[in-house]
C-alpha positions as CSV (number, residue, x, y, z in Angstrom):
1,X,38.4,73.0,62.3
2,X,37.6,71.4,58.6
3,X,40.4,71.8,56.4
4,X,38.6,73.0,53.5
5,X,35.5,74.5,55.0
6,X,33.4,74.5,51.4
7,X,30.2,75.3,53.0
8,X,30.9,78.6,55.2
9,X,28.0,81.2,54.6
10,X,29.0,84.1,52.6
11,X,30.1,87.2,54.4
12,X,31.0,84.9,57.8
13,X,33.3,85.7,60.0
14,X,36.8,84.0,60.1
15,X,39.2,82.7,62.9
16,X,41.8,83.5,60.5
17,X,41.3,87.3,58.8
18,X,42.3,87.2,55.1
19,X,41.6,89.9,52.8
20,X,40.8,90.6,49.0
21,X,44.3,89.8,47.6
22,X,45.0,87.1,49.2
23,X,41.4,85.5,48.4
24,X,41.9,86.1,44.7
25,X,45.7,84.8,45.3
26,X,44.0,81.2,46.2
27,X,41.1,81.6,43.6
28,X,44.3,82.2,40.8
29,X,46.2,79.4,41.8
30,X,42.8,77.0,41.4
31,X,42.4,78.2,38.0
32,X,45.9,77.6,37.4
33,X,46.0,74.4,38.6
34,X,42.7,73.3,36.2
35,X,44.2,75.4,33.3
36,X,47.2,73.2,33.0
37,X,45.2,69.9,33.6
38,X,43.0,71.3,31.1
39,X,46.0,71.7,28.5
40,X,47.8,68.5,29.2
41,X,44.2,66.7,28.6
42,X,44.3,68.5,25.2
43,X,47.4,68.1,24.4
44,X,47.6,64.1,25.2
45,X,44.5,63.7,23.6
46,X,46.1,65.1,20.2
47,X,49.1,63.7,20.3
48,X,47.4,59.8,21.2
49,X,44.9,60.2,18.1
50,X,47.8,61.3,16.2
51,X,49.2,58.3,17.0
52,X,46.5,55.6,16.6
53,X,48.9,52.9,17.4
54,X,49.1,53.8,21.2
55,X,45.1,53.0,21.0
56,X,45.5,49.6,20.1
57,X,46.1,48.3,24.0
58,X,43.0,50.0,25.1
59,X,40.9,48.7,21.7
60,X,41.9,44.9,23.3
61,X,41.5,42.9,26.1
62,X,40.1,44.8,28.9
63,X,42.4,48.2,28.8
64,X,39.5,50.5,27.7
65,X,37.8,49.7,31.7
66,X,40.9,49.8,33.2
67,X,41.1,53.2,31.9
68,X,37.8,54.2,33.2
69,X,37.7,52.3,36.2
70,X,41.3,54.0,36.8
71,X,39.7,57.7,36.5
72,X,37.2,56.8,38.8
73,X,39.7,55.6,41.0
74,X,41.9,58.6,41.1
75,X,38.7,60.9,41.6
76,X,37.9,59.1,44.8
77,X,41.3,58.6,46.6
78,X,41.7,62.7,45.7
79,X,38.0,63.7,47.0
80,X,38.1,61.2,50.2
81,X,41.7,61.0,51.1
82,X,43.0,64.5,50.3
83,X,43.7,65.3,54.2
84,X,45.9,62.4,54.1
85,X,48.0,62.7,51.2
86,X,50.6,65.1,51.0
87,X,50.6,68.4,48.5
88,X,53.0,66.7,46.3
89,X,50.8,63.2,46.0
90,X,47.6,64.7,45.5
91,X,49.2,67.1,42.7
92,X,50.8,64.1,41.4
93,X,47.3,62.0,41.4
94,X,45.3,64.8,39.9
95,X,47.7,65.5,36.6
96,X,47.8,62.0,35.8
97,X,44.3,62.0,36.1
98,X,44.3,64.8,33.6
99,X,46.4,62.5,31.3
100,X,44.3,59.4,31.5
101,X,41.5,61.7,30.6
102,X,43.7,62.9,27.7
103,X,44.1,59.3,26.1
104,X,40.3,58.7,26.4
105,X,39.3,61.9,25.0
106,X,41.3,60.9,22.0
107,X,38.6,58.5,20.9
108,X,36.8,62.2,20.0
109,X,38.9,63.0,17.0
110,X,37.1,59.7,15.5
111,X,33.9,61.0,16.2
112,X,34.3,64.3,15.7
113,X,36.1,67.1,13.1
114,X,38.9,68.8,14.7
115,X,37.5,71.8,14.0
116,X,34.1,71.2,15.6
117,X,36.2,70.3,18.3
118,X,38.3,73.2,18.9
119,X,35.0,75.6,18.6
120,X,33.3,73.9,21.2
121,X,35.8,73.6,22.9
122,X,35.7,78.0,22.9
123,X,32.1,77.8,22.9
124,X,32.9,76.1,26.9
125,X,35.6,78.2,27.7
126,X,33.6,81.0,27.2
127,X,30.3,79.6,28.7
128,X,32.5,78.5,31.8
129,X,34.0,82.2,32.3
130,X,30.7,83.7,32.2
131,X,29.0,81.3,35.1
132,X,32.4,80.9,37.1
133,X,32.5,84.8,37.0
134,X,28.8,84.8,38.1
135,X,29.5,82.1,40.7
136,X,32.4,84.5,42.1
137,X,30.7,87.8,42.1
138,X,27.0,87.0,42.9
139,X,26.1,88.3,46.6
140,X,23.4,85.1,46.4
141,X,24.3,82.2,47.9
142,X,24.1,79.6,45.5
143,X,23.7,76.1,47.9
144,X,20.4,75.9,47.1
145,X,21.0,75.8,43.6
146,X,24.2,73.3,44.6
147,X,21.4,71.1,45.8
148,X,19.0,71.1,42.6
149,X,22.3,70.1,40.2
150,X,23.4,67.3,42.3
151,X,20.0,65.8,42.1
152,X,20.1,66.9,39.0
153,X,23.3,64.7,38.4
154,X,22.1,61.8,40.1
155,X,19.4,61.3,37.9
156,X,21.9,61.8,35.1
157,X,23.6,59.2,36.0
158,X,20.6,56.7,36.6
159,X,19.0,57.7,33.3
160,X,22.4,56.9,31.7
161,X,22.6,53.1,33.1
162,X,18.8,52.9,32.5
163,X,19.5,54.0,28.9
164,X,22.1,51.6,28.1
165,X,19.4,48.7,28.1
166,X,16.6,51.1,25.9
167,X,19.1,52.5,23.6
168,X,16.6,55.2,23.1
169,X,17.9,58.3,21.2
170,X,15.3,60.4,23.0
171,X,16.3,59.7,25.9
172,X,19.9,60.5,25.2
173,X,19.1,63.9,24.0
174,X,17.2,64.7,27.0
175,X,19.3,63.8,29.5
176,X,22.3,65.6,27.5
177,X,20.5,68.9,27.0
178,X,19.6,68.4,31.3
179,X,22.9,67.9,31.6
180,X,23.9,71.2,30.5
181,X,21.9,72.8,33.0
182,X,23.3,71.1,35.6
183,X,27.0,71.7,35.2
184,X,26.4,74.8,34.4
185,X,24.9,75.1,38.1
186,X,27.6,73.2,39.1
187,X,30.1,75.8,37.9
188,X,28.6,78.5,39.7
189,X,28.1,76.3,42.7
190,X,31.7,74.9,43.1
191,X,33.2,78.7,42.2
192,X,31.0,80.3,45.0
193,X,32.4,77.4,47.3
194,X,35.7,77.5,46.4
195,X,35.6,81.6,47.2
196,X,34.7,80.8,50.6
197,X,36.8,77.8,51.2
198,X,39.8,80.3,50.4
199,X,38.6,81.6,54.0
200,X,39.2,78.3,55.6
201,X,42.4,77.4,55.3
202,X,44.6,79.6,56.9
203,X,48.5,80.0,56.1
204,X,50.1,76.7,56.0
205,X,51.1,76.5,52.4
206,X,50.5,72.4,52.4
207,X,47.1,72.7,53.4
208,X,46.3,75.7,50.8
209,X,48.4,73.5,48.0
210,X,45.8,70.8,48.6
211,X,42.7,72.9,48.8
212,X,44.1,74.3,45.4
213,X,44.0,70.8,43.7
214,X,40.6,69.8,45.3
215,X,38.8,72.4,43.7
216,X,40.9,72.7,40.5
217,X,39.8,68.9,40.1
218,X,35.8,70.5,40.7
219,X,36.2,72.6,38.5
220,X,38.0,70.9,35.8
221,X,35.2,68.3,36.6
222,X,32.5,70.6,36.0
223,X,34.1,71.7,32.5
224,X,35.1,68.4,30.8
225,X,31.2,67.6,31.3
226,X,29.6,70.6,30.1
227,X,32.4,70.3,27.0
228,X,31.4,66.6,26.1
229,X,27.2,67.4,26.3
230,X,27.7,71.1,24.2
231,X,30.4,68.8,21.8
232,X,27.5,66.0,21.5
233,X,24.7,69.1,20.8
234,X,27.4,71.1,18.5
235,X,29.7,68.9,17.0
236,X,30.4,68.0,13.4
237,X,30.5,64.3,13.2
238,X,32.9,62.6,10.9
């Protein structure tokens, strides 16, 4: 059997019975696992534009795409190799990704106020609670919906590359303002299959450790997206 069985129909039956507690027990320790990648992002991000000298090795040579090329690195060993790492390396993997996030989210304090910052920052915490909560409780199954973001998401992504040879501000606003809508799908999406995944994975504490830090990183995922398009729409620029 998968796993992490993210796609199981809602209401299915299980080989392995689990009930309420222990199904919020799991959904807990996924939003525990995001909330503290979540604050060490933060709190790296502070503490490097704080410190502008620790910028200087990414603002030469070729460290700023190393950087990047490194997150997108450590989201694809986590996403396609998570059966084959152990608890303790994909826990690892994911909080430094958290912290290499950190350092380039630093480059926001020079863009933005803090301040504009922080209340966005509320302004997706509270947006996130709201869908997530939605995403959990709804009785609708939501893969449908799934669907529509990722295509939604894919043409994000192409209108983005397209975009960097029109530098057109248009299109930059529309595809931020789609982009939105689509994580916010996404939320509810990836909360509705995390709920059911929780009914896939049995006992062995490795294997829910694991499915815990594959859909904190989904989630966390989800919310540093949505925070960057509502900080572009609502922040105070320097």
């Amino acid at each position: 059997m998968n796993q992490f069985d993210m796609n199981r129909p809602v209401g299915s039956t299980s080989s392995i019975a689990i009930d309420q507690a222990a199904e919020r027990s799991f959904i807990m320790k996924v939003y525990g696992w995001m909330a503290l990648a979540l604050s060490i992002t933060g709190l790296v991000a502070t503490a490097t534009a704080q410190n502008p000298t620790w910028l200087e090795p990414l603002l030469s040579g070729p460290g700023l795409l190393i950087l990047i090329f490194g997150q997108l690195g450590l989201v694809l060993v986590l996403s396609a190799l998570i059966r084959r790492l152990s608890a303790a390396m994909a826990t690892v993997l994911f909080l430094i990704y958290s912290i290499t996030v950190g350092i380039t989210f630093s480059f926001l304090f020079y863009v933005y106020t803090a301040e504009s910052i922080g209340q966005v920052f509320f302004i997706t915490a509270g947006t996130f609670a709201l869908v997530s909560a939605y995403g959990y409780i709804t009785r609708r199954d939501l893969t449908s919906l799934g669907s529509l973001a990722f295509m939604g998401l894919i043409g994000i992504i192409l209108g983005s590359v397209v975009n960097l040879f029109l530098q057109s501000e248009g299109v930059m606003w529309a595809l931020t303002y789609i982009g939105v809508l689509v994580f916010v799908g996404l939320i509810a999406y990836d909360t509705q299959r995390i709920k059911r995944m929780a009914h896939g994975i049995g006992e062995d504490g490795e294997i829910q450790r694991k499915a815990a830090i594959i859909g904190a990183l989904a989630l966390y995922l989800d919310f540093i997206n949505l925070f960057i398009r509502l900080l572009r729409i609502f922040g105070q620029r320097r």
